[in-house]
Each structure stands twice: as structure tokens, then as C-alpha cells.
C-alpha positions as CSV (number, residue, x, y, z in Angstrom):
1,X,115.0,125.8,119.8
2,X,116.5,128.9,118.2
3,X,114.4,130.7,115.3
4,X,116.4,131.2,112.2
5,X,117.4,129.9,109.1
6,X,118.2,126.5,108.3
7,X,119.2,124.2,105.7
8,X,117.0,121.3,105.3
9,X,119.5,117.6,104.7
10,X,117.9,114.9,103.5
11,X,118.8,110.8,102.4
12,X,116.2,108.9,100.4
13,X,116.0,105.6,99.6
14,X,115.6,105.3,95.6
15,X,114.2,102.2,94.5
16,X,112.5,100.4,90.9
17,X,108.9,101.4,92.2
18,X,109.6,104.6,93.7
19,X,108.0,108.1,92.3
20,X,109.0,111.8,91.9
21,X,108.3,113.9,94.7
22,X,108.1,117.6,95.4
23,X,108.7,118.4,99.5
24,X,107.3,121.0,101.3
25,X,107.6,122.6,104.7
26,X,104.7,124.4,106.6
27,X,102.9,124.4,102.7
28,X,105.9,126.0,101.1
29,X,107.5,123.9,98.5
30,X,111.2,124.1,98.5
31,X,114.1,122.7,96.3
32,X,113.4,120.8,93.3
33,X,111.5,117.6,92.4
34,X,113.2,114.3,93.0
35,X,113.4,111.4,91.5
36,X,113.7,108.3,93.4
37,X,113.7,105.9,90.4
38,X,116.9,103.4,90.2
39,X,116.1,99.9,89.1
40,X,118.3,98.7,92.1
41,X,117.8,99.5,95.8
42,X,120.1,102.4,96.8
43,X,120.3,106.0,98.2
44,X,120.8,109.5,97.2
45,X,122.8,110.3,99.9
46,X,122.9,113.3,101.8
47,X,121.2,116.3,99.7
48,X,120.2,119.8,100.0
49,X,116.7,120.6,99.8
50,X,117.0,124.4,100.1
51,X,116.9,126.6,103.0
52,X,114.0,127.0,105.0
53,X,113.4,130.0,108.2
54,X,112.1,128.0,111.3
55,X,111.0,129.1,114.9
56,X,109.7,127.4,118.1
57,X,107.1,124.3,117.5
58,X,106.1,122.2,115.6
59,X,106.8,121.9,111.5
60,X,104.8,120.0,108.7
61,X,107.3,118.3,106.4
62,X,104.7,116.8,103.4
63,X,106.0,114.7,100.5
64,X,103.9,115.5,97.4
65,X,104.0,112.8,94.4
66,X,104.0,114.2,91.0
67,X,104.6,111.4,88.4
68,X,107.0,108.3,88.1
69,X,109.8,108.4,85.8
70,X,109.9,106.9,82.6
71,X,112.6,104.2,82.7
72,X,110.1,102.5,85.6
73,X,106.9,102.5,82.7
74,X,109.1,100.7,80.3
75,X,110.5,98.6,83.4
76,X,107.2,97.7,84.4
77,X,108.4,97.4,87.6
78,X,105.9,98.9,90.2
79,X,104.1,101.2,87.1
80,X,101.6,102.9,89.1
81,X,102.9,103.1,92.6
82,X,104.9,105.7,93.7
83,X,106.4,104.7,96.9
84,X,108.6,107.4,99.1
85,X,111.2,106.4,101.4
86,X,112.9,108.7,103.7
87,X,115.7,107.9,105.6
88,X,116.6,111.2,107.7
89,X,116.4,114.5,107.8
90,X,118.8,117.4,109.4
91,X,119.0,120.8,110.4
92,X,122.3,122.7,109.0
93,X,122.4,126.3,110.7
């Protein structure tokens, strides 16, 4: 409800047949690229993906795939899928 800054948390799921994913808020790409490659089923745990100025209303959180990493191509396991899993989000003031 209050317009500001925020930092933007995040856990993702990181799995063999996951990709590598840019994230963007309201169009504007923030923190780096991740990787969600790990031949066993796991998590990142909490992260920081950067810092992002909000106000009132609604947002548009988009996750953007950008390749696969190459451990999974020699893995074969899911080569050519790029599957995004996204456990929460939250707002740090």
C-alpha cells in the first residue's frame, strides 16, 4: 500500500529440466540471470533479485527464458525444455 522502494525475495525450485531465466518487473529487467539447473530437485533459497520502486496497483512480474545450462545438454535430461518454478516472492522495505 505505501509507494517506495522495495527489495524483491525470491525461492525457486531448481531442478534437471529447468532453464535460465532473466525476471522482470513492470518490463524492467532486474538482477541477474538464473540458473535453475541441478540434476537433483532442490531450491535456491531465499535470494535477492535487486531493488525495485513500487506504488499503488497492480505489478507485472514476467519470467523470461534465455537458454539452458550446459551440464543439462550433456545430461540429456529435459534438453529442450526450460521449465520455471517459483516458490514465493517478498517485499523487503
Amino acid at each position: 500500500p505505501t509507494t517506495g522502494p522495495y527489495e524483491l525475495m525470491a525461492v525457486f525450485t531448481k531442478a534437471g529440466d529447468y532453464g535460465i531465466f532473466e525476471v522482470a518487473v513492470d518490463g524492467k529487467t532486474i538482477g541477474e540471470p538464473i540458473d535453475l539447473y541441478d540434476p537433483k530437485v532442490t531450491t535456491t533459497g531465499e535470494i535477492s533479485l535487486g531493488t525495485v520502486q513500487l506504488g499503488e496497483g497492480k505489478h507485472v512480474l514476467r519470467a523470461i527464458a534465455i537458454g539452458h545450462n550446459e551440464k543439462k545438454a550433456r545430461n540429456a535430461v529435459g534438453v529442450g525444455s526450460h521449465i520455471f518454478g517459483l516458490d514465493y516472492l517478498r517485499l523487503k522495505k
